[in-house]
PyMOL Python script that loads the backbone (N, CA, C, O; Angstrom):
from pymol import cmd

cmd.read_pdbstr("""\
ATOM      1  N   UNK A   1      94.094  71.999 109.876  1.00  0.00           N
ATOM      2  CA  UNK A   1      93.583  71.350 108.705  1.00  0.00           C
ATOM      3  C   UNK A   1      92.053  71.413 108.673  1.00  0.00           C
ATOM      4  O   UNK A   1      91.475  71.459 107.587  1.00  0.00           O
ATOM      5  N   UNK A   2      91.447  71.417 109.717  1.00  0.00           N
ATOM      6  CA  UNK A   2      89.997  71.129 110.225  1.00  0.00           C
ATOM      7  C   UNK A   2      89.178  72.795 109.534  1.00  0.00           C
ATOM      8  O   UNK A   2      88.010  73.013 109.213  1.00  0.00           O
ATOM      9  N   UNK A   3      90.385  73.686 109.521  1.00  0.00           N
ATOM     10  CA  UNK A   3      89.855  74.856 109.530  1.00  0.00           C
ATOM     11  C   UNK A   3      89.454  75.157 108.528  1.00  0.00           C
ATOM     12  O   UNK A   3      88.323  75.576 108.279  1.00  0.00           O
ATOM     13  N   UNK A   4      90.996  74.852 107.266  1.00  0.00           N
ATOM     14  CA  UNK A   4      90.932  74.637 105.897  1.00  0.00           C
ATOM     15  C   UNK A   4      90.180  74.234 105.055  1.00  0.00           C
ATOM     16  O   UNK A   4      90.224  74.629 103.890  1.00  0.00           O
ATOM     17  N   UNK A   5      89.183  73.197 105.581  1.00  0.00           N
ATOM     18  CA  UNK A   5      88.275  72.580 105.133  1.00  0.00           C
ATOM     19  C   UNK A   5      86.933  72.877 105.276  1.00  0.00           C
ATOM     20  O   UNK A   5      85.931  72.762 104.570  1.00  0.00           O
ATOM     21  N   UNK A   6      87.252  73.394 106.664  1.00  0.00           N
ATOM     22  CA  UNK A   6      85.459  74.621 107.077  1.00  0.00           C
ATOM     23  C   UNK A   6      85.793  75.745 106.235  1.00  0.00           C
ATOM     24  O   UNK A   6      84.817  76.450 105.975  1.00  0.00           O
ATOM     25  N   UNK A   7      86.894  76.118 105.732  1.00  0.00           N
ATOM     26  CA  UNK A   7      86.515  77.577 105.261  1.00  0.00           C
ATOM     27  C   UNK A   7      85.443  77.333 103.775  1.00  0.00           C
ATOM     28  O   UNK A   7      85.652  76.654 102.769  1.00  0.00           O
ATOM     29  N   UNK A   8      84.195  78.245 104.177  1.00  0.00           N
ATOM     30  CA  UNK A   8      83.798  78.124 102.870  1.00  0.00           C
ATOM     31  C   UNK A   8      83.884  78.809 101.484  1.00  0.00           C
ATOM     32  O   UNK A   8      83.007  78.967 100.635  1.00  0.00           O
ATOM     33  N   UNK A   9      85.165  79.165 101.494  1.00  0.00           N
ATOM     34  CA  UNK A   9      85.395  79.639  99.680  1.00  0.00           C
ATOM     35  C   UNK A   9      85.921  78.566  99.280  1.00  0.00           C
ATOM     36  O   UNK A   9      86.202  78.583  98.082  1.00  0.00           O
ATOM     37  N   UNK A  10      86.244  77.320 100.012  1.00  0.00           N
ATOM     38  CA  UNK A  10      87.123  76.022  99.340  1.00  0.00           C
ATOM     39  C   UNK A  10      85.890  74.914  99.550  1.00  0.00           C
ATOM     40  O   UNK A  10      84.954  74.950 100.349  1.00  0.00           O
ATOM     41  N   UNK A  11      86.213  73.977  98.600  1.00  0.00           N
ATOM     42  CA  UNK A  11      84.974  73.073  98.040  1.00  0.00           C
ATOM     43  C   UNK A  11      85.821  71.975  98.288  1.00  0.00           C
ATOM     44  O   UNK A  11      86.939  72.157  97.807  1.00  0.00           O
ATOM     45  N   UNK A  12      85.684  70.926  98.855  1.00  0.00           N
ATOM     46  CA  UNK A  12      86.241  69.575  98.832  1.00  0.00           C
ATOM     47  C   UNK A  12      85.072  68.704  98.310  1.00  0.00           C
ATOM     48  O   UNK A  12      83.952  68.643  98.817  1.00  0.00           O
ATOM     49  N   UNK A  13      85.481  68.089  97.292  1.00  0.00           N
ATOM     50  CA  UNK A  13      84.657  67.160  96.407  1.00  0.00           C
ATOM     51  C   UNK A  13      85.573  66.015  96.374  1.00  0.00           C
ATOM     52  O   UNK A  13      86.759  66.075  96.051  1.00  0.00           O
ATOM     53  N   UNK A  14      84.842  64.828  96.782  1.00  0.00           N
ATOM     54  CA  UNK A  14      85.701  63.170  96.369  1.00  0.00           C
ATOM     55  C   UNK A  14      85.048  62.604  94.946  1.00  0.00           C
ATOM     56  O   UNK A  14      84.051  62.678  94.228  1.00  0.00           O
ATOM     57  N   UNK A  15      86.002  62.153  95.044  1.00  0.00           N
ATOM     58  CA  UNK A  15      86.217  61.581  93.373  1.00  0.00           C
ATOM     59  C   UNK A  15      86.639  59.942  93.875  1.00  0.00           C
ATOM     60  O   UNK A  15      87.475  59.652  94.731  1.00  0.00           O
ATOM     61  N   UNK A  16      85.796  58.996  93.069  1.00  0.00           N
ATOM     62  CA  UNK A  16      86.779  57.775  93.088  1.00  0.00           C
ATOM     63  C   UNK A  16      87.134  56.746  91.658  1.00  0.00           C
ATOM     64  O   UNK A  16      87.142  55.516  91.600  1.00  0.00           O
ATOM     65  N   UNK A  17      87.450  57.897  90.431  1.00  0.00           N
ATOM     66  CA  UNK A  17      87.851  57.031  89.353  1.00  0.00           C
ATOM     67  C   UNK A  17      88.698  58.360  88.636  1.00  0.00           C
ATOM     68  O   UNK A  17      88.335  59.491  88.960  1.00  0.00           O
ATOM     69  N   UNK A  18      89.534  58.238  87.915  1.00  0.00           N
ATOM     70  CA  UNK A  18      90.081  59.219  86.954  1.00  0.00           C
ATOM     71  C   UNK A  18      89.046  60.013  86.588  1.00  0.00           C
ATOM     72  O   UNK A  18      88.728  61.101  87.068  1.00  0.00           O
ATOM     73  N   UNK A  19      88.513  59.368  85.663  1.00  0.00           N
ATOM     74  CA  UNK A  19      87.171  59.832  85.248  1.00  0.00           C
ATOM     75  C   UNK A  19      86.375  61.260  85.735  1.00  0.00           C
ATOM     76  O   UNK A  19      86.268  62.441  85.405  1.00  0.00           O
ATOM     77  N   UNK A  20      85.923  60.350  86.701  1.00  0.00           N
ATOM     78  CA  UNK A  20      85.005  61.392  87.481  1.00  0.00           C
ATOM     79  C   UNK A  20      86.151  62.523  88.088  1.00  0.00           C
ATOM     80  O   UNK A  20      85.886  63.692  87.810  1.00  0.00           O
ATOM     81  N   UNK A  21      87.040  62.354  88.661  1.00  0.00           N
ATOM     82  CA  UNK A  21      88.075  63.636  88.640  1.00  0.00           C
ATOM     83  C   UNK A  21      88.040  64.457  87.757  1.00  0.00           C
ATOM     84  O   UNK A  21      87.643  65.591  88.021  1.00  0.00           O
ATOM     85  N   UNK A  22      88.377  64.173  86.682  1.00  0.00           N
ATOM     86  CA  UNK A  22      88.355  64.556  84.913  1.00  0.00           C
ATOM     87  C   UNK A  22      87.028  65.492  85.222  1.00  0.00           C
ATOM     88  O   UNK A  22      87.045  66.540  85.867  1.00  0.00           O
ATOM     89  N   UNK A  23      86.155  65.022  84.759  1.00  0.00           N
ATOM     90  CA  UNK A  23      84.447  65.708  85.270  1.00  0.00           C
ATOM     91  C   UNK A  23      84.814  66.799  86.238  1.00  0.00           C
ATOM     92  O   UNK A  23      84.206  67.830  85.948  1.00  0.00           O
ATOM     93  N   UNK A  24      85.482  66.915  87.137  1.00  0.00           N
ATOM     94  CA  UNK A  24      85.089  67.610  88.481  1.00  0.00           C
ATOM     95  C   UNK A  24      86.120  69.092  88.117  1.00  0.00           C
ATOM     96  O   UNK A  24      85.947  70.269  88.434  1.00  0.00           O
ATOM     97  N   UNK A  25      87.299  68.367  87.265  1.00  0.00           N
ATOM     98  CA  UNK A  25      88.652  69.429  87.140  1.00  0.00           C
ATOM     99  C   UNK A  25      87.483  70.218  85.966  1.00  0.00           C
ATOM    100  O   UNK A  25      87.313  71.436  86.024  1.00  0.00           O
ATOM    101  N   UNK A  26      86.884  69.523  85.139  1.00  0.00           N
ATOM    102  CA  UNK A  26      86.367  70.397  83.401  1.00  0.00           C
ATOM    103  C   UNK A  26      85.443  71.144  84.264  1.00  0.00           C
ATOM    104  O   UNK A  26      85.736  72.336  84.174  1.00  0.00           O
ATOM    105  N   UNK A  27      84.248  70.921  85.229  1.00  0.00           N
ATOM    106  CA  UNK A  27      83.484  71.841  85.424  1.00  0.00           C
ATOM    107  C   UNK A  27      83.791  72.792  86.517  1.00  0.00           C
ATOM    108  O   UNK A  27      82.986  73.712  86.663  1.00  0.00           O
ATOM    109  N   UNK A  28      84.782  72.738  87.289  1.00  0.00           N
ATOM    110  CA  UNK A  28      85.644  73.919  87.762  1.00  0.00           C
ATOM    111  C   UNK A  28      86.697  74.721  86.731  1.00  0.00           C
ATOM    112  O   UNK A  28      87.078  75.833  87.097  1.00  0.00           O
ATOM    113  N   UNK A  29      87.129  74.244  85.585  1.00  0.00           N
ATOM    114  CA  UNK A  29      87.557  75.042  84.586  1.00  0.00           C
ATOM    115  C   UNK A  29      86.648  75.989  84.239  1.00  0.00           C
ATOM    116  O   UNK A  29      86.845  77.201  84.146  1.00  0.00           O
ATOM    117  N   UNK A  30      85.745  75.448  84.071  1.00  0.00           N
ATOM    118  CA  UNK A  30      84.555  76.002  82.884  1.00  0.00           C
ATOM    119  C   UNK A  30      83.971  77.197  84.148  1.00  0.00           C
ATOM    120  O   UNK A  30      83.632  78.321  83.777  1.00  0.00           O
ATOM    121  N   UNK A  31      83.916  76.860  85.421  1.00  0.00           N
ATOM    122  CA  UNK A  31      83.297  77.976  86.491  1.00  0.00           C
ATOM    123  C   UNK A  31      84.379  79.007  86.234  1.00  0.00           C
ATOM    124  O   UNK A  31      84.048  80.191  86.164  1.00  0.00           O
ATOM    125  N   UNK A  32      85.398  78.718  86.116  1.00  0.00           N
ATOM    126  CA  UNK A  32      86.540  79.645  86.699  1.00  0.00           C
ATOM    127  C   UNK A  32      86.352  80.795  85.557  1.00  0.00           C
ATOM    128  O   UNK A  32      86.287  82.020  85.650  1.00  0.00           O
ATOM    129  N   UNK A  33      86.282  79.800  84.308  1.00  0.00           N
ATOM    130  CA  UNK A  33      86.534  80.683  82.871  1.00  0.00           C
ATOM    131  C   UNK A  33      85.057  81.831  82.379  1.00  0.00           C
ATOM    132  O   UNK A  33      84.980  82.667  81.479  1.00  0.00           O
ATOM    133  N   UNK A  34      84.147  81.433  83.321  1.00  0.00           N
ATOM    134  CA  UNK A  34      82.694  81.923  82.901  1.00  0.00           C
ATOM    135  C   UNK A  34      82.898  83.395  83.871  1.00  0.00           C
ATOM    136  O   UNK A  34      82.394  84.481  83.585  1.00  0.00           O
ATOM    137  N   UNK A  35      83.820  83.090  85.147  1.00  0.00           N
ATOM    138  CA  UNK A  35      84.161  84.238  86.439  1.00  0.00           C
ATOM    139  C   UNK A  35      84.421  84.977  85.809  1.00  0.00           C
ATOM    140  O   UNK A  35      83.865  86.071  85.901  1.00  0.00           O
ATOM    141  N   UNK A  36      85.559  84.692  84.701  1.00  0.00           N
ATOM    142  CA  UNK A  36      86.902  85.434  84.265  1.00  0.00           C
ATOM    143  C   UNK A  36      86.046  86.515  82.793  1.00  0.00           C
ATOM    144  O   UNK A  36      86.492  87.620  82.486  1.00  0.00           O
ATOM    145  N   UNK A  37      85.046  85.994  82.223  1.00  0.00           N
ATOM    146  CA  UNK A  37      84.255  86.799  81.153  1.00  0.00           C
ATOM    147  C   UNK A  37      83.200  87.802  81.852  1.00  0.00           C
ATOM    148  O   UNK A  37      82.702  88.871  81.499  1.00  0.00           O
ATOM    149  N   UNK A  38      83.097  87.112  82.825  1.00  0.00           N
ATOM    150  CA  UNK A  38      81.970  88.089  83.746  1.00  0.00           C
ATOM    151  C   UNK A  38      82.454  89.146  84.477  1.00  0.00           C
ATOM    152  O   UNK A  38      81.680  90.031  84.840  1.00  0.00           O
ATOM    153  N   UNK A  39      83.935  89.189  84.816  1.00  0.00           N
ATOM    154  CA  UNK A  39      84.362  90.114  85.296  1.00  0.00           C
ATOM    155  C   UNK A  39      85.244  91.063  84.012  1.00  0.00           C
ATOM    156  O   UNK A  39      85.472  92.272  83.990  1.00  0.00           O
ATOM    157  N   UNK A  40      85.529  90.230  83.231  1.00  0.00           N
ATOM    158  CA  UNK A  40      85.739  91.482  81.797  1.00  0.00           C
ATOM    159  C   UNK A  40      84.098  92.505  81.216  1.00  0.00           C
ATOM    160  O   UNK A  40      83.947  93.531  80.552  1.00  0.00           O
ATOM    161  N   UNK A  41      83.376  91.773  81.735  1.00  0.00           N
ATOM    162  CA  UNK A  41      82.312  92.280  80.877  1.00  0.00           C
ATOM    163  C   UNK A  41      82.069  93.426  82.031  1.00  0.00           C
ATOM    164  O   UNK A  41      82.416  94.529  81.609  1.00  0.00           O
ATOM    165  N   UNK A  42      81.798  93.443  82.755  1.00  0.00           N
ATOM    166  CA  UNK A  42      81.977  94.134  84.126  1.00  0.00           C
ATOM    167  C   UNK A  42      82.457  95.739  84.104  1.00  0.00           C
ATOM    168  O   UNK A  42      81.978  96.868  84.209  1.00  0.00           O
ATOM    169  N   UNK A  43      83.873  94.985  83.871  1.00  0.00           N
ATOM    170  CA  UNK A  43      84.982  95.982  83.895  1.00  0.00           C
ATOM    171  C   UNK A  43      85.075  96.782  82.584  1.00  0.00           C
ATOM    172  O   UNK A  43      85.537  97.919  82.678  1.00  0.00           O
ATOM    173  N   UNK A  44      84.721  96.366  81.456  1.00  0.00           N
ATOM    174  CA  UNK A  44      84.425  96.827  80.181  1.00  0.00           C
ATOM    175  C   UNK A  44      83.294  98.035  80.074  1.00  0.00           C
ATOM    176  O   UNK A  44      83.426  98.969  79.283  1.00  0.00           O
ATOM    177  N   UNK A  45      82.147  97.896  80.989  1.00  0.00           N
ATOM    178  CA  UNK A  45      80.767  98.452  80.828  1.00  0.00           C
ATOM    179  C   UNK A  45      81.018  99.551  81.657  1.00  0.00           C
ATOM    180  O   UNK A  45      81.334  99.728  82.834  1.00  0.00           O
ATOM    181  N   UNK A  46      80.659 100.572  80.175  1.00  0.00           N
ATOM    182  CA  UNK A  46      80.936 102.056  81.105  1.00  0.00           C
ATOM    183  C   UNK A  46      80.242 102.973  82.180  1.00  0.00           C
ATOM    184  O   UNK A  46      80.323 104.168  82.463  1.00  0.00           O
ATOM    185  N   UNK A  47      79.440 101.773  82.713  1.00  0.00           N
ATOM    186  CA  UNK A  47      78.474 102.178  84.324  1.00  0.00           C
ATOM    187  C   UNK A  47      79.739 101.695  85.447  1.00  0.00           C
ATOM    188  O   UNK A  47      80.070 102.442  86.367  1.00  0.00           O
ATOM    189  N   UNK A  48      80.237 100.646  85.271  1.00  0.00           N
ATOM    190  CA  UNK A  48      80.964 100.253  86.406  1.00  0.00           C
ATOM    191  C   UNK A  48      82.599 100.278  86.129  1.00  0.00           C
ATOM    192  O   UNK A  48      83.335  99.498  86.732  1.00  0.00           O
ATOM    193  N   UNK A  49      83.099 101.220  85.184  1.00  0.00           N
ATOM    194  CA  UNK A  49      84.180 101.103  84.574  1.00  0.00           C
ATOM    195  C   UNK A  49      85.146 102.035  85.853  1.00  0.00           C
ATOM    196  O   UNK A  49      86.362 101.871  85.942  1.00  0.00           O
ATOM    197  N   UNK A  50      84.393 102.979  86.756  1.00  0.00           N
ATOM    198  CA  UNK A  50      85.046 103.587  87.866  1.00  0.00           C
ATOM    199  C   UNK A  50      85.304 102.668  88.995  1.00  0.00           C
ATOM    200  O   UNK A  50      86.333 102.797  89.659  1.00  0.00           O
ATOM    201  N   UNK A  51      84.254 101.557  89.306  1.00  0.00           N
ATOM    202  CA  UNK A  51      83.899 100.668  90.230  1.00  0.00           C
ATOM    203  C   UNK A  51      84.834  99.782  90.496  1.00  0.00           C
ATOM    204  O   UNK A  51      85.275  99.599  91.631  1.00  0.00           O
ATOM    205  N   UNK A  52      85.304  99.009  89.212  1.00  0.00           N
ATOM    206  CA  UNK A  52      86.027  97.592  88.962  1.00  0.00           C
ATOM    207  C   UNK A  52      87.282  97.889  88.735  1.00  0.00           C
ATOM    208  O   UNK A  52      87.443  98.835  87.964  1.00  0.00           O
ATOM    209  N   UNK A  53      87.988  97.516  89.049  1.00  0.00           N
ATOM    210  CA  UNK A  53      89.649  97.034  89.177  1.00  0.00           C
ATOM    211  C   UNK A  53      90.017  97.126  87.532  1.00  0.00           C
ATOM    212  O   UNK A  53      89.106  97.589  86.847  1.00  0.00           O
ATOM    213  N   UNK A  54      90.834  96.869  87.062  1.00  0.00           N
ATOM    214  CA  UNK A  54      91.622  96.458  85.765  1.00  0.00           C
ATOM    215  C   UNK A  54      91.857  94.657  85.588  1.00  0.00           C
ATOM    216  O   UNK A  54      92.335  93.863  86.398  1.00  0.00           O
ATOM    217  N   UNK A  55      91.465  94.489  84.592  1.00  0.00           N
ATOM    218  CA  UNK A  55      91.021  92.889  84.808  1.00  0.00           C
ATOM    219  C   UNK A  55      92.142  93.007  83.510  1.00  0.00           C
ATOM    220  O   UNK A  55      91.995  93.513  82.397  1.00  0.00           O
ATOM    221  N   UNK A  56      93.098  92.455  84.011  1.00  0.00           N
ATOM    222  CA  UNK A  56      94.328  92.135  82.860  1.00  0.00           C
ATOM    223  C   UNK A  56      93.840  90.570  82.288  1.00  0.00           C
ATOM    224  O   UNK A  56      93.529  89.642  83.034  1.00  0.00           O
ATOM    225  N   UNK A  57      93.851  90.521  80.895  1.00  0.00           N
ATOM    226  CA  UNK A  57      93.308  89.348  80.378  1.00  0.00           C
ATOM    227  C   UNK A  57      94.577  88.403  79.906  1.00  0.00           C
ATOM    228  O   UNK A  57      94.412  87.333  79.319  1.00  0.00           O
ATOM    229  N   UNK A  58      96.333  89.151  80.370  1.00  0.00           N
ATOM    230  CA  UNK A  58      97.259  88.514  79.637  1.00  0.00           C
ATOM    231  C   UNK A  58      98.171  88.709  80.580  1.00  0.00           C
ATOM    232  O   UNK A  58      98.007  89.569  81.445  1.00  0.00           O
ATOM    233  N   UNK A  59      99.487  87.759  80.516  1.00  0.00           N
ATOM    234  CA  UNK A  59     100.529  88.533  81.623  1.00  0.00           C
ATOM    235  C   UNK A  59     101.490  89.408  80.953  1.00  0.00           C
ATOM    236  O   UNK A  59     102.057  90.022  81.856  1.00  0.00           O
ATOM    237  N   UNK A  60     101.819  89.664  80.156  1.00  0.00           N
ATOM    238  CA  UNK A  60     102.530  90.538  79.555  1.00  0.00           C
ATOM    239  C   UNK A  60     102.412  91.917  80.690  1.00  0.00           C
ATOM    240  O   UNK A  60     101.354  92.276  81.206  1.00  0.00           O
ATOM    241  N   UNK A  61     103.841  92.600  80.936  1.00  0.00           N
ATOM    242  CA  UNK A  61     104.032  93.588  81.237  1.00  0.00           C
ATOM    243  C   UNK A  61     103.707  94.610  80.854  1.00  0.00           C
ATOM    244  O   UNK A  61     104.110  94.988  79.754  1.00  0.00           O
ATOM    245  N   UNK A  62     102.763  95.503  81.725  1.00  0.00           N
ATOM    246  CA  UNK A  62     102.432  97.061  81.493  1.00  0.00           C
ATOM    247  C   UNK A  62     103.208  97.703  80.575  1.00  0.00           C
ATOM    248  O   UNK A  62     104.429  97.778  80.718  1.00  0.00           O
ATOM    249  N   UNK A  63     102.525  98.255  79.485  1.00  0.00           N
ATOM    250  CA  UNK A  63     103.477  99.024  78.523  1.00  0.00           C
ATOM    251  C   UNK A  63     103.678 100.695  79.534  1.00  0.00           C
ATOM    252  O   UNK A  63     102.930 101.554  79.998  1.00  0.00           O
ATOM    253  N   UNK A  64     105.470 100.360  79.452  1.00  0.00           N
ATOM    254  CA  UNK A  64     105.781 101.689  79.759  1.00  0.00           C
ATOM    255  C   UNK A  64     105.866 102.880  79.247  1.00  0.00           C
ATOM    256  O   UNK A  64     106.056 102.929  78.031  1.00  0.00           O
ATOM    257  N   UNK A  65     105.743 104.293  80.085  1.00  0.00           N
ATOM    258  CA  UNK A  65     105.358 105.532  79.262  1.00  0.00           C
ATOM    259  C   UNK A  65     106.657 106.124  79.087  1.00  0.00           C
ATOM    260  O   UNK A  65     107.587 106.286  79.878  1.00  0.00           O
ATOM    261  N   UNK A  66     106.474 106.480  77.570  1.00  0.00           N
ATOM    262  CA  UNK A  66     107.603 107.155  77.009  1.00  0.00           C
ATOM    263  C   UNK A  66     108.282 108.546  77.615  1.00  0.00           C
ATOM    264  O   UNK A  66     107.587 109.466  78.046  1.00  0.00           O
ATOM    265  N   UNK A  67     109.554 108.571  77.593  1.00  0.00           N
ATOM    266  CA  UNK A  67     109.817 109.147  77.951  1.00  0.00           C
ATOM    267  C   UNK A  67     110.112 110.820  77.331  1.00  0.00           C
ATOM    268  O   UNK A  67     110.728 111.724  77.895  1.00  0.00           O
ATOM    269  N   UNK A  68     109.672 110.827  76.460  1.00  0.00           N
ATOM    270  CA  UNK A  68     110.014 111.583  74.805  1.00  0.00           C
ATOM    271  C   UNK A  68     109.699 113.129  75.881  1.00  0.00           C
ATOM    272  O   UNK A  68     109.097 112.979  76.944  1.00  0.00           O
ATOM    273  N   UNK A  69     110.034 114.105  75.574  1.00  0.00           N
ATOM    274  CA  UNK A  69     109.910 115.434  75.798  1.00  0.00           C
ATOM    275  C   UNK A  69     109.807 115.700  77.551  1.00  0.00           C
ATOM    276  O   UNK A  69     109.142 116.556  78.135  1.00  0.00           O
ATOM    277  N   UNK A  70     110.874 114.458  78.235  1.00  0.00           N
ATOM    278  CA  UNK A  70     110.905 115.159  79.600  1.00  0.00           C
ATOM    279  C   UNK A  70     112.486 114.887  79.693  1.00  0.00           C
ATOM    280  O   UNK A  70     112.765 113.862  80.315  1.00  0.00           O
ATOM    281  N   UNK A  71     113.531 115.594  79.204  1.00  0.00           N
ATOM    282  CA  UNK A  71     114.674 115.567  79.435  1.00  0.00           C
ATOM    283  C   UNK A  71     115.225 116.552  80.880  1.00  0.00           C
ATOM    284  O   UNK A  71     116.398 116.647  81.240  1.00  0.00           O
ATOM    285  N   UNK A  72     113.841 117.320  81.651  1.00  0.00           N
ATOM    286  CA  UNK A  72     114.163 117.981  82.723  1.00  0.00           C
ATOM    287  C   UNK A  72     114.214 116.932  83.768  1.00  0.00           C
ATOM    288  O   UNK A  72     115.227 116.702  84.430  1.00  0.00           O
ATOM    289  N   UNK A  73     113.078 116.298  83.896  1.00  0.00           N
ATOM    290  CA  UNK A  73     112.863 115.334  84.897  1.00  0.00           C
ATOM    291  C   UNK A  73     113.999 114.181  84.386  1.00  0.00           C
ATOM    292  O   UNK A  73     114.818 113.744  85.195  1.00  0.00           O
ATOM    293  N   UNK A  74     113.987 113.918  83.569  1.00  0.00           N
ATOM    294  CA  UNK A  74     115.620 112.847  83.712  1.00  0.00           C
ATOM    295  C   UNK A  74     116.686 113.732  83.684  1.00  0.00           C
ATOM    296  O   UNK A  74     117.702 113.249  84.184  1.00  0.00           O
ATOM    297  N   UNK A  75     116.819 115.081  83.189  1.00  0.00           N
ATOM    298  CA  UNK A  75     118.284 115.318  84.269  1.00  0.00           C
ATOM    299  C   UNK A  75     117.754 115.170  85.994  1.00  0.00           C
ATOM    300  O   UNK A  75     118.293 114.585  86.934  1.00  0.00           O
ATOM    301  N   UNK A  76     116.696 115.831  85.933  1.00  0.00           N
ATOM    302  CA  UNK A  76     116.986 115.886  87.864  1.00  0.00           C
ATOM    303  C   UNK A  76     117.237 114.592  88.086  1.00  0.00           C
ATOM    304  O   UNK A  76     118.275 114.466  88.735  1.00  0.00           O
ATOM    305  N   UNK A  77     116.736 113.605  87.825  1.00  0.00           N
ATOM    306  CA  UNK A  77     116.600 112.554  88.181  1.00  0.00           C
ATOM    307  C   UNK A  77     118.008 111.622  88.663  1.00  0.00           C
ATOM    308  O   UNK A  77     118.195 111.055  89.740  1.00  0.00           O
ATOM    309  N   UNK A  78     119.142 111.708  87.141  1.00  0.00           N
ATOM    310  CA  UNK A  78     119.941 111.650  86.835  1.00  0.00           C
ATOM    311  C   UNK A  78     121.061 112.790  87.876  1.00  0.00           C
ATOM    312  O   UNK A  78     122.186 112.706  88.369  1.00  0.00           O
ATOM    313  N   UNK A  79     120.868 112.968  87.865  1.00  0.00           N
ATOM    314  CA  UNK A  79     121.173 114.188  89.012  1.00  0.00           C
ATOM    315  C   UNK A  79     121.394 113.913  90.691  1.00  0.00           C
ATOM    316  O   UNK A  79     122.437 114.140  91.305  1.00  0.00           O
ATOM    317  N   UNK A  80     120.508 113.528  91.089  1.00  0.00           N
ATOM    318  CA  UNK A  80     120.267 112.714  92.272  1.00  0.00           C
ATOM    319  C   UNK A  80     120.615 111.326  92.420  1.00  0.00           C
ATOM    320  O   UNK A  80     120.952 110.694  93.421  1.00  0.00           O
ATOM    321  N   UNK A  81     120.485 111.025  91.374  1.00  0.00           N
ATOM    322  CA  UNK A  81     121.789 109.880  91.093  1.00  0.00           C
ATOM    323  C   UNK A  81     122.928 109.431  91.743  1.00  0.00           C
ATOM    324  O   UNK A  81     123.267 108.400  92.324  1.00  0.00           O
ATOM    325  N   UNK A  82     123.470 110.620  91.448  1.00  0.00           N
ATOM    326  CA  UNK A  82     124.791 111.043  91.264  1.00  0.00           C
ATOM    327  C   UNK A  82     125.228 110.946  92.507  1.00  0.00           C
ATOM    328  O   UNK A  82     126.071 110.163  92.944  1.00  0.00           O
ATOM    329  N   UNK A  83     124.347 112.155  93.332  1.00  0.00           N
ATOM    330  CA  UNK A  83     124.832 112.401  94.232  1.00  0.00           C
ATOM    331  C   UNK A  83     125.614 111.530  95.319  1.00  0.00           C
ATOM    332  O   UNK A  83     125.323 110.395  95.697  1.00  0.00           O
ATOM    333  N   UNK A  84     126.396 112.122  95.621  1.00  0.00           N
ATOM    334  CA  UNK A  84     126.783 111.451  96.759  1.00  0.00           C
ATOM    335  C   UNK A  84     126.178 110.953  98.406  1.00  0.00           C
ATOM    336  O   UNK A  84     126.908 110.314  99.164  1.00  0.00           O
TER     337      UNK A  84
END
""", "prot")
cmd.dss("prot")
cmd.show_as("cartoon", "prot")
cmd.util.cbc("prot")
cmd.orient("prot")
C-alpha cells in the first residue's frame, strides 16, 4: 500500500466536505479533458502525425475493410476452413 502511494503518477489529495471533493473531482476532470485535446491536437498535426499513436476520440469499433473484389483470398481462406 505504502508503495501505491509513493508512486508518483498517483496524487492523493484529502478532502473533508462533499464540497471540496466536488472541487478536487471538477479540476481533475478538466486536467484529464485538456490531456485528451492536447493529445488530439498532437496527433492531428502533420509534423508529428508519424510520431503519435491514433488517439481514438470514440469507442465505436474500427470500421472494417470491405471485402468487395477479393473472392480469391476468401476462397483460399474458405478453403482452409474446411480442411480437415
Amino acid at each position: 500500500m505504502l508503495d501505491a502511494i509513493r508512486n508518483d503518477r498517483v496524487s492523493n489529495k484529502s478532502f473533508s466536505t462533499p464540497t471540496e471533493l466536488g472541487r478536487l473531482i471538477e479540476s481533475d476532470l478538466a486536467l484529464m479533458l485538456s490531456e485528451l485535446f492536447e493529445m488530439a491536437q498532437v496527433a492531428g498535426s502533420p509534423s508529428q502525425a508519424g510520431e503519435v499513436g491514433e488517439v481514438r476520440l470514440n469507442n465505436l469499433p474500427a470500421q472494417l475493410n470491405p471485402l468487395v473484389g477479393r473472392e480469391q483470398e476468401l476462397e483460399q481462406v474458405s478453403q482452409l476452413l474446411l480442411r480437415p
